[in-house]
C-alpha positions in Angstrom: 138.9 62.2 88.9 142.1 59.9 90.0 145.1 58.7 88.2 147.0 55.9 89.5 150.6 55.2 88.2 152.2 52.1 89.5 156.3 52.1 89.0 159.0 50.6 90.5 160.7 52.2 93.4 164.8 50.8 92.2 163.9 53.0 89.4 162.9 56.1 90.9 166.0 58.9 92.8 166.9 58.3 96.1 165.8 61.7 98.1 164.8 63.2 95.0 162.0 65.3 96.5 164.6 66.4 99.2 166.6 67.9 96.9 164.3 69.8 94.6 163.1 71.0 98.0 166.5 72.3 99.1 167.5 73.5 95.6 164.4 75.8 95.2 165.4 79.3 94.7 168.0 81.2 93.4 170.4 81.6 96.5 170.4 78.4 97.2 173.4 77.5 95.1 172.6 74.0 94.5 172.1 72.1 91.1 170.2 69.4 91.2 169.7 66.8 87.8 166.6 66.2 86.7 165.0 63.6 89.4 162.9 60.4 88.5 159.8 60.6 90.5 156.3 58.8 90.7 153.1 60.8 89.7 151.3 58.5 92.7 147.9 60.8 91.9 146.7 63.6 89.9 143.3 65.6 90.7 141.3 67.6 88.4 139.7 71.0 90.5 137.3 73.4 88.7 139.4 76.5 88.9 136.1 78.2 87.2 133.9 77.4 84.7 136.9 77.4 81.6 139.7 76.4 83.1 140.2 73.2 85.7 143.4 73.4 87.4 145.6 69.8 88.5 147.1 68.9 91.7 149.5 65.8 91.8 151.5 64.3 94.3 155.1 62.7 93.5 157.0 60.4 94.8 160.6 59.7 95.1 159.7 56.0 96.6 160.3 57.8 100.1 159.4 61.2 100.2 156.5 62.9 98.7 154.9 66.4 97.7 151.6 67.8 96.5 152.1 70.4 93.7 150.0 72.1 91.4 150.4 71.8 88.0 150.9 74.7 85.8 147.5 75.8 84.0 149.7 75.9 80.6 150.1 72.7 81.1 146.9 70.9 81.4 146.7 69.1 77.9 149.7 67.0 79.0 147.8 65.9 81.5 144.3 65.8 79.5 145.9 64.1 76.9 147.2 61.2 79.0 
């Protein structure tokens, strides 16, 4: 199952991947605001037969990253 999302690229942060990339962990020392990204796609995987687990990939109109989405969080994406 695919999502597509269409958004403007003026409205999305400049190197905003890069910088949740180089502010992950706790030594890194950096702060970084919450970015605007893309959702480009989002895939549903059976995890097992109760629970399906999301993958999405976002965009920062540049740069982009596959993640998984948090299992707690699957009805935001279920719900649309």
């Amino acid at each position: 199952d695919y999502i597509y999302i269409i958004m403007s690229s003026s409205m999305l942060t400049t190197n905003g991947i890069l910088d949740l990339i180089e502010s992950e962990g706790i030594k890194s020392g950096r702060h970084v605001k919450q970015p605007t990204l893309q959702i480009t796609n989002i895939r549903r995987v059976p995890a097992n037969a109760l629970t399906d687990v999301y993958w999405a990939i976002l965009s920062d109109g540049t740069n982009s990253i596959e993640v998984v989405i948090s299992t707690h969080l699957s009805h935001l994406v279920q719900s649309g």
